[in-house]
C-alpha positions as CSV (number, residue, x, y, z in Angstrom):
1,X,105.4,-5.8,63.2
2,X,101.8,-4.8,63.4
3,X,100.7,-8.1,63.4
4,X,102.5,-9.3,66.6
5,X,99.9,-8.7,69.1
6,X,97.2,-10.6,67.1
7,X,99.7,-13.8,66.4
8,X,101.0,-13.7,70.3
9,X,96.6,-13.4,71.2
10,X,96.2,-16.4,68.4
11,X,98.8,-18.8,70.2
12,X,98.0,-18.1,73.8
13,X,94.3,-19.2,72.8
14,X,95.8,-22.7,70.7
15,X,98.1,-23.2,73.3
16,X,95.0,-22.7,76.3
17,X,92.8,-25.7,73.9
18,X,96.1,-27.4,73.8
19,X,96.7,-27.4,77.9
20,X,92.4,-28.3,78.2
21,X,92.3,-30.9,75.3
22,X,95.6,-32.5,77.0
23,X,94.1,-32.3,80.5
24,X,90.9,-33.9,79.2
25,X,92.9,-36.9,78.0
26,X,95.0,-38.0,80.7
27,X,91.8,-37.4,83.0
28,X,89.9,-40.2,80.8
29,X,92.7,-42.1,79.6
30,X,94.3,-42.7,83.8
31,X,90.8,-42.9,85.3
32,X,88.5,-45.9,84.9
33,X,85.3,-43.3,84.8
34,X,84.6,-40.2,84.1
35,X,86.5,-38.4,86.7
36,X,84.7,-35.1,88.6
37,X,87.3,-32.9,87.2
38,X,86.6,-33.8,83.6
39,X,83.6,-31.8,84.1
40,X,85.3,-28.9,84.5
41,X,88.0,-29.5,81.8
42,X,85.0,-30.3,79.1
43,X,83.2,-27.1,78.8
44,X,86.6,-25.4,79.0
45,X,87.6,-27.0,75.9
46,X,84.5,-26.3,74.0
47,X,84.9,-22.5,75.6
48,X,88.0,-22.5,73.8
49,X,87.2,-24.0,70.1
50,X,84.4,-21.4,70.2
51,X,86.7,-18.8,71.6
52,X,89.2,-19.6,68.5
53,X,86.2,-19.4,66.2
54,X,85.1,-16.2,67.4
55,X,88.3,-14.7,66.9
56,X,89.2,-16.3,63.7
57,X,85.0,-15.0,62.6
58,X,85.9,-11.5,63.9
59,X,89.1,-11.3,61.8
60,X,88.1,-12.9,59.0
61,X,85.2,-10.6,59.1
62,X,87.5,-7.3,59.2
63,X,89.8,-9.0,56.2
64,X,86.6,-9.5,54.2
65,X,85.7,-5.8,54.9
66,X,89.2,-4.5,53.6
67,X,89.0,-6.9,50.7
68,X,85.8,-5.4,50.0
69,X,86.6,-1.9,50.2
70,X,89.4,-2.4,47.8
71,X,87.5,-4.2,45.3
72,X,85.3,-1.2,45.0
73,X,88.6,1.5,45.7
74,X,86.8,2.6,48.6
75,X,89.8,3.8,49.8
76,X,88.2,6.4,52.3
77,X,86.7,3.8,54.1
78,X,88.1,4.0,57.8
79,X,88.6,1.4,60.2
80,X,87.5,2.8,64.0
81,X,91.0,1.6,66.1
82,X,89.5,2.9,69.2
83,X,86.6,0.9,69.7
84,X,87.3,-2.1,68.3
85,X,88.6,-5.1,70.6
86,X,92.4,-5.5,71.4
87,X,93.1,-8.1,69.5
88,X,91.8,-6.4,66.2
89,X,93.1,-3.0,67.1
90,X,96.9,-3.8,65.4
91,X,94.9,-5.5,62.2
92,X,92.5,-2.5,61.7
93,X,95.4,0.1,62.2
94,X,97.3,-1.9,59.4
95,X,93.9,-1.6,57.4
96,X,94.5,2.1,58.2
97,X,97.5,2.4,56.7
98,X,97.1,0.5,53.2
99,X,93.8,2.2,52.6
100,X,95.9,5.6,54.0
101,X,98.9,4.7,51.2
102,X,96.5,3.7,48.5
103,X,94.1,6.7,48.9
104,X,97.6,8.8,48.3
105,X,98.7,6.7,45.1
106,X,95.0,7.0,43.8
107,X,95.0,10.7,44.2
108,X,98.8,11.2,42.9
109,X,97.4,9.0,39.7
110,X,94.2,11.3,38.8
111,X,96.4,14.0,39.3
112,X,98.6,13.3,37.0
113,X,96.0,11.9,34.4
114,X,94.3,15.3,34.6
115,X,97.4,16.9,34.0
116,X,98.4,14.9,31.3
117,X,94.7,15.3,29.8
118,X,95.0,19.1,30.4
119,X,98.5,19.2,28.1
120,X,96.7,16.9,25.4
121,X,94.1,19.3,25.0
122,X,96.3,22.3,25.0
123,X,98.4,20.6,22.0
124,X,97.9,21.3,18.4
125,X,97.9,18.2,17.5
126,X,95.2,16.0,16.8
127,X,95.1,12.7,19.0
128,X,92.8,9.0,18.5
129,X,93.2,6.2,20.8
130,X,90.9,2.9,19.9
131,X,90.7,-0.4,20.9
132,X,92.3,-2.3,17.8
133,X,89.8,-5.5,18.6
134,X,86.8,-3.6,18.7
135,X,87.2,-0.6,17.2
136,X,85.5,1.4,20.1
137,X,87.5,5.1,21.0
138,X,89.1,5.4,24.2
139,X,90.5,8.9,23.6
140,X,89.7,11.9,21.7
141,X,91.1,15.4,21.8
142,X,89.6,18.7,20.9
143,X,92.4,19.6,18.7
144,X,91.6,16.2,16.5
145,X,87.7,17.4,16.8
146,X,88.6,20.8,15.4
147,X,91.5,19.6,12.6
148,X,88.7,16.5,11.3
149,X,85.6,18.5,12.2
150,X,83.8,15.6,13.9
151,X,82.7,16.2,16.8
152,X,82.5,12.8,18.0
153,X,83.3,9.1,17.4
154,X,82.6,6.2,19.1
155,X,84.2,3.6,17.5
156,X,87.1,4.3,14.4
157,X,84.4,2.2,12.1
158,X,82.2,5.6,12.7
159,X,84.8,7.7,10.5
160,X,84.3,5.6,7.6
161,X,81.2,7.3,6.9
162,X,82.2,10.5,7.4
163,X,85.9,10.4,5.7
164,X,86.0,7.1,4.1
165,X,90.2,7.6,2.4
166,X,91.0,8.9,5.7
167,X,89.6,5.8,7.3
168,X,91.6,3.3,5.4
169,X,94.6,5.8,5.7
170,X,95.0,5.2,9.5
171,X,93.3,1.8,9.9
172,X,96.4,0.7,7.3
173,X,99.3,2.6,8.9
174,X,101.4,0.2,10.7
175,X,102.6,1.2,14.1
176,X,105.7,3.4,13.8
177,X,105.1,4.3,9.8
178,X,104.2,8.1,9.6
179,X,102.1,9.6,6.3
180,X,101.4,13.3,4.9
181,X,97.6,12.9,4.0
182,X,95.5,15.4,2.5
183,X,91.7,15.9,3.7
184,X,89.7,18.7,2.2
185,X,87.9,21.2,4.5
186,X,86.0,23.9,3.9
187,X,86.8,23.5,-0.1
188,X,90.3,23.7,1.6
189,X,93.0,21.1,1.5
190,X,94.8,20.5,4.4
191,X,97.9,18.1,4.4
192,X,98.2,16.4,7.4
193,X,101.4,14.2,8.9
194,X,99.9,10.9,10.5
195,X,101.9,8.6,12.5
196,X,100.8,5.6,14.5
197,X,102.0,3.7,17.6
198,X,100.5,1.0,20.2
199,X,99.9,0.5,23.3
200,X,98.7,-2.6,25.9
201,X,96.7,-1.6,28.8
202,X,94.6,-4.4,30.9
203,X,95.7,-7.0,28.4
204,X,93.8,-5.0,25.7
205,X,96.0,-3.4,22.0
206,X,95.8,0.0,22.1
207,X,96.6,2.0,18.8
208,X,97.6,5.6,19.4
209,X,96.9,8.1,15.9
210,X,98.5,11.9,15.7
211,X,97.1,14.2,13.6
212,X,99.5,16.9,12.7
213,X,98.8,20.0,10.0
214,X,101.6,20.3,8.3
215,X,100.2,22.4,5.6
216,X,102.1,25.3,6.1
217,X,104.9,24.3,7.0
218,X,104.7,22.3,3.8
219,X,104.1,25.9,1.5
220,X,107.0,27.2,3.3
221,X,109.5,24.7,3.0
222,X,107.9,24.1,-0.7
223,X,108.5,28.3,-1.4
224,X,111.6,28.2,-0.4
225,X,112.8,25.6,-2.9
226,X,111.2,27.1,-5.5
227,X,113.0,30.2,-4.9
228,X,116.4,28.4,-4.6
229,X,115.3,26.5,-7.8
230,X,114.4,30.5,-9.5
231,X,117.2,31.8,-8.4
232,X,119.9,28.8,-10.2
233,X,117.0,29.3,-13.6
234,X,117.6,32.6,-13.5
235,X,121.3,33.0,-13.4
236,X,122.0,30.7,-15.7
237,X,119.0,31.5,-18.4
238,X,120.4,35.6,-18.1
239,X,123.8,34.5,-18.4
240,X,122.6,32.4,-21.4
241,X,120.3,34.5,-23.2
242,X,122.2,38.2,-22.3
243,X,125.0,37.2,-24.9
244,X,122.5,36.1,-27.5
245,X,120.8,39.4,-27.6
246,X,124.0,41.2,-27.5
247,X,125.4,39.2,-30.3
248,X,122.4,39.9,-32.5
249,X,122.9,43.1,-32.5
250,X,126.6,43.3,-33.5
251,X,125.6,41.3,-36.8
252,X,122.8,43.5,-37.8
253,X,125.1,46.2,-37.4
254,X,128.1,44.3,-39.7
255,X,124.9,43.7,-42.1
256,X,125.1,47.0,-42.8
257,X,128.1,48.0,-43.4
258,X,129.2,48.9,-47.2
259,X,131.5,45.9,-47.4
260,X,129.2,42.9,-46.4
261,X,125.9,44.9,-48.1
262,X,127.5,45.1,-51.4
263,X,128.7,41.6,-51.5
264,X,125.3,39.8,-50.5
265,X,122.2,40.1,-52.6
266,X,119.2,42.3,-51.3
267,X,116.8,39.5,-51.0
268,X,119.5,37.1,-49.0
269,X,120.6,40.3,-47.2
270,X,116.9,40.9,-46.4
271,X,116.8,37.0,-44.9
272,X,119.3,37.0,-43.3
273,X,118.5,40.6,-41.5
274,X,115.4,39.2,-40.3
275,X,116.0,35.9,-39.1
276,X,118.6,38.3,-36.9
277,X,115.8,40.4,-36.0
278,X,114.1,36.8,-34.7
279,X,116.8,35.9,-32.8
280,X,117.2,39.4,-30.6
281,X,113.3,39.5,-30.2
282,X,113.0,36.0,-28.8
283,X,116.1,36.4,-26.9
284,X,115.0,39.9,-25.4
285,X,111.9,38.2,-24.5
286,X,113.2,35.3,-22.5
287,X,115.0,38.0,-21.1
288,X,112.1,40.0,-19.8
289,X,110.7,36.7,-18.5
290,X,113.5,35.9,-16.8
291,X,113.3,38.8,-15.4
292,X,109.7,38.8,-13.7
293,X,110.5,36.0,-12.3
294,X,113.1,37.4,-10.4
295,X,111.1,39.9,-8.7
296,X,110.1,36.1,-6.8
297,X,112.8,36.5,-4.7
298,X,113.8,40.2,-3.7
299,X,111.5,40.4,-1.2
300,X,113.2,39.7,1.5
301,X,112.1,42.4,4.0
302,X,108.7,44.0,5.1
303,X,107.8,47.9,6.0
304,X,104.7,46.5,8.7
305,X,102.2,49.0,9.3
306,X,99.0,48.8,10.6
307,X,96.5,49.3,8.1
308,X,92.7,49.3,8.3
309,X,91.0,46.9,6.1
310,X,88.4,49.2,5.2
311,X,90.7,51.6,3.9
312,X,92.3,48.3,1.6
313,X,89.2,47.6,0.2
314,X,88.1,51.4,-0.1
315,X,91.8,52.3,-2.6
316,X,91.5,49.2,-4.3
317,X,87.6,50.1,-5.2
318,X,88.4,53.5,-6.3
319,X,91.9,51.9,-8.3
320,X,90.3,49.7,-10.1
321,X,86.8,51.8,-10.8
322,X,87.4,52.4,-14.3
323,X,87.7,48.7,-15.4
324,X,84.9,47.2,-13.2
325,X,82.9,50.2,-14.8
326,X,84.2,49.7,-18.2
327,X,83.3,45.8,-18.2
328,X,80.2,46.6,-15.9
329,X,81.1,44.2,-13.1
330,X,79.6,44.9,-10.0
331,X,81.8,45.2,-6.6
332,X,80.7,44.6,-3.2
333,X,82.7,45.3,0.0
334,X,81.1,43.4,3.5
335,X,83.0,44.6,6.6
336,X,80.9,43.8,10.0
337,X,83.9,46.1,11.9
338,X,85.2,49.4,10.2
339,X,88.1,49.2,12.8
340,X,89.4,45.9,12.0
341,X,93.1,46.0,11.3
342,X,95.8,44.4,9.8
343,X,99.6,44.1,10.6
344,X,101.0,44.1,6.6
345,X,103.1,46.0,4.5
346,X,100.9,48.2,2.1
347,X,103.1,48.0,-1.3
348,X,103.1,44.1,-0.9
349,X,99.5,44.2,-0.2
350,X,98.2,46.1,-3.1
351,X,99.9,44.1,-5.4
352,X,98.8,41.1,-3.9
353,X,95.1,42.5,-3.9
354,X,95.4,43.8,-7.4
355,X,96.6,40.1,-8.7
356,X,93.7,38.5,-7.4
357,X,90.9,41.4,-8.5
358,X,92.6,41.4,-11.6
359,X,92.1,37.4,-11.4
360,X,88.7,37.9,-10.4
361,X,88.1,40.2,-13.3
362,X,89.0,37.7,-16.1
363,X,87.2,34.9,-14.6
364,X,84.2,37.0,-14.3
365,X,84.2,38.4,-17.6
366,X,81.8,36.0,-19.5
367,X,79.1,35.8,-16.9
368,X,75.7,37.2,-17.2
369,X,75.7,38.9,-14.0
370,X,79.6,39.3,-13.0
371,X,80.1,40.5,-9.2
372,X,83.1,40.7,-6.6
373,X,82.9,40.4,-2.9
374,X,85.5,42.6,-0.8
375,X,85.2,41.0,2.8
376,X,86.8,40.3,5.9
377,X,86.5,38.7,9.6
378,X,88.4,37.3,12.3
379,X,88.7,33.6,12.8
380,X,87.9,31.5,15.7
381,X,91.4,31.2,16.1
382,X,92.4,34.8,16.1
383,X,93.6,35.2,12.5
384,X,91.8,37.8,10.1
385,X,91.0,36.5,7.1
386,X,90.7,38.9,4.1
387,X,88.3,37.3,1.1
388,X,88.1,38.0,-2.5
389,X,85.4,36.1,-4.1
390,X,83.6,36.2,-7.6
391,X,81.1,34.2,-9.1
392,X,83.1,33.0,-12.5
393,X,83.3,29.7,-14.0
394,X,85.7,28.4,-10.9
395,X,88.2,26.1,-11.1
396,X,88.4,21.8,-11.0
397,X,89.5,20.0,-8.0
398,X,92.6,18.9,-9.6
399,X,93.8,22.5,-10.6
400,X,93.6,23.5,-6.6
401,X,97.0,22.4,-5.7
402,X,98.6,23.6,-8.9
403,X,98.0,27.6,-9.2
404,X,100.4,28.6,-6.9
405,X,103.1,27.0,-8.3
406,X,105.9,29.2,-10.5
407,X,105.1,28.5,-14.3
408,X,101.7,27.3,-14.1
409,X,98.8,29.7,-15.8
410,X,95.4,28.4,-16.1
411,X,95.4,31.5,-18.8
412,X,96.6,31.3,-22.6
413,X,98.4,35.2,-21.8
414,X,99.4,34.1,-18.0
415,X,103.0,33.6,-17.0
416,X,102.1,31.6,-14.1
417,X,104.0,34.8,-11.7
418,X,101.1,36.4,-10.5
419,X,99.8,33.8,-7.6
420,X,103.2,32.7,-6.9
421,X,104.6,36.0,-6.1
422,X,101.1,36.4,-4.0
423,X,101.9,33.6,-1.8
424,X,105.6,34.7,-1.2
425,X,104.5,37.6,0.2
426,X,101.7,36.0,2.1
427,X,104.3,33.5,3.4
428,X,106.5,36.7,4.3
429,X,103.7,38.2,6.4
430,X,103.9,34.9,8.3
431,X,100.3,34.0,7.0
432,X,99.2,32.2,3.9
433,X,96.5,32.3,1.0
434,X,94.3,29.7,0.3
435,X,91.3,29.1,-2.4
436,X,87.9,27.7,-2.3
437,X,86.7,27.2,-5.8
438,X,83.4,25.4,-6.9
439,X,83.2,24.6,-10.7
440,X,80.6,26.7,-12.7
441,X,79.7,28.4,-9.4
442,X,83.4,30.9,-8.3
443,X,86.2,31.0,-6.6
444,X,87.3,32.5,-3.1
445,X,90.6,33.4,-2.4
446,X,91.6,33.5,1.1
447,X,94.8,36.3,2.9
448,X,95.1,34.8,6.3
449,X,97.1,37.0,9.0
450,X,98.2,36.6,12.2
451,X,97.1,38.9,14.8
452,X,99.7,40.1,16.5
């Protein structure tokens, strides 16, 4: 509708050259000569043509202005109604309005992308958007910055360098496919779920990578089927074994009645007493570890208290004086705050301390100079972070993954209990423990908490 007064303007002036054009005609065509009249009739007809070029120049002018403005998404460009002739006012009102309706779609869409950018960065997980042609990143987040430590990329190729598996982990995963990868960090290996999709946008591919650490949700689900696993072993190895021992005992006791002694020679008597012996040893000693391993899972509840760290590290010190003195191992504790504290329960704690400075003690043992570092800090990311380091022989690459699994001992004497039962209660804290270990250089054993 905003139109009509410019078409109505636009056929009065074709229909004005029509009438002068027409008049023109018959004056020539019924006349012999040029009649007087055609004079007049003439110059009105060329006052007309330009007329309808002018107005056709001035339009076409305000269209290509528009067209202009939204080729560069000027949309604040304003077209001035009131001064502009009559004929244009309707068409630069209509201008008005689109540039009006586009300048409120524009600002709705950069709201919403900042918002949407905003949640992205809140996230946890790690996000990578490239170009599949080129290779060139079109998004990054600061969660994927922090969980890769890389602070920038420009193209995907760029993380070849830098983490070459990881690299041909995600440039392989097809769109839809998810993958637990593991990238090591800080000596630390961090399992991470990676799943793909794609996207088109301006005719170009789009793929779309999430970074999610799943690494403790992984030690959790992991600890609790060990534990279901323990508790089945357990059972059915007591049940087993209890009868054995008990059994054992009731025939050394027949051995020696009257009766059976007289009838059975000394030295088959003797055999037979200690093969009988044997048996209720062995037995009893699958029964006592059967039974440490059951100590995996009674912990089922926590006495939390708030405990200061230095007063941790200051028992454990004097505790365990007498054998760091004994093997002359030298102890350090660093604390840059006497007042930080920890949420934890202090029975569970000491005997998670005590596992891993006994630990520390036997790796240490051989060196020429052995020492233990006592230390603690609070992470970027508000967790505190207890350390027990020592300068022993350290541990392979390949062993990393396996120490705190039930069984496993990298030690002749070890029953494989200790750093399982460490992480359980780490795990109960609603924290975790970690290690760092460098071979021929030491080991660091890291207590996370959560700051509550």
């Amino acid at each position: 509708m905003i139109f009509n007064r410019y078409e109505w303007r636009l056929v009065l002036r074709v229909l004005f050259l029509f009438i002068a054009v027409t008049a023109t005609v018959l004056a020539v065509v019924k006349s012999d000569g040029v009649p007087l009249y055609a004079v007049i009739t003439v110059p009105l007809v060329v006052y007309s043509v330009l007329d309808l070029i002018r107005f056709n120049k001035k339009a076409q002018d305000e269209v290509n202005q528009f067209v202009e403005s939204i080729h560069y998404r000027d949309f604040s460009r304003h077209f001035d109604v009131r001064k502009a002739p009559n004929e244009l006012k309707p068409l630069r009102k209509g201008f008005n309005d689109i540039n009006t309706t586009f300048k409120l779609i524009s600002r709705e869409r950069e709201t919403q992308y900042h918002y949407l950018q905003k949640i992205l960065e809140l996230v946890d997980t790690g996000i990578l958007s490239y170009e599949e042609e080129t290779g060139e990143i079109s998004w990054i987040n600061e969660a994927f910055k922090s969980l890769i430590s890389i602070p920038y990329l420009k193209t995907i190729h760029s993380l070849e360098k830098r983490e070459p598996l990881l690299y041909k982990d995600v440039v392989k995963l097809k769109p839809g496919d998810a993958s637990v990868l593991t990238i090591t960090r800080d000596q630390q290996q961090v399992k991470m779920l990676v799943t793909a999709s794609i996207m088109r946008s301006d005719e170009k591919m789009y793929k779309l990578i999430a970074f999610q650490n799943v690494s403790e949700a992984l030690d959790e689900t992991e600890s609790k089927a060990w534990s279901k696993l323990l508790n089945v072993m357990t059972h059915e190895i007591m049940n087993s074994v209890a009868p054995i021992s008990s059994l054992a005992d009731t025939l050394k006791n027949r051995l020696q009645s009257p009766e059976i002694a007289d009838s059975i020679g000394s030295s088959d008597l003797e055999d037979i007493s200690l093969g009988i012996d044997t048996i209720k040893r062995r037995s009893e000693g699958l029964l006592k570890f059967t039974e440490s391993y059951r100590s995996l899972n009674k912990i089922t509840k926590l006495d939390l208290n708030k405990l200061l760290v230095r007063n941790i590290f200051e028992n454990l010190a004097s505790l365990m004086r007498p054998t760091l003195e004994k093997k002359n191992i030298e102890l350090e504790i660093i604390l840059r705050d006497p007042a930080l504290a920890i949420a934890a329960d202090i029975n569970l704690l000491d005997q998670v301390m005590i596992n891993l400075l006994v630990n520390a003690i036997e790796a240490v043992k051989d060196r020429e100079e052995p020492r233990i570092t006592l230390s603690a800090e609070v992470q970027s990311n508000s967790r505190t972070l207890v350390k027990v380091t020592d300068n022993g022989l350290g541990m392979p690459p390949e062993l990393l993954d396996k120490i705190f699994i039930p069984f496993f001992s990298t030690r002749k004497t070890g029953s494989g209990i200790g750093l399982s039962l460490c992480k359980q209660i780490m795990l109960l804290h609603k924290g975790n423990i970690q290690v760092q270990s460098t071979e021929g250089k030491g080991s660091v054993f890291i207590l996370q908490f959560a700051n509550n």
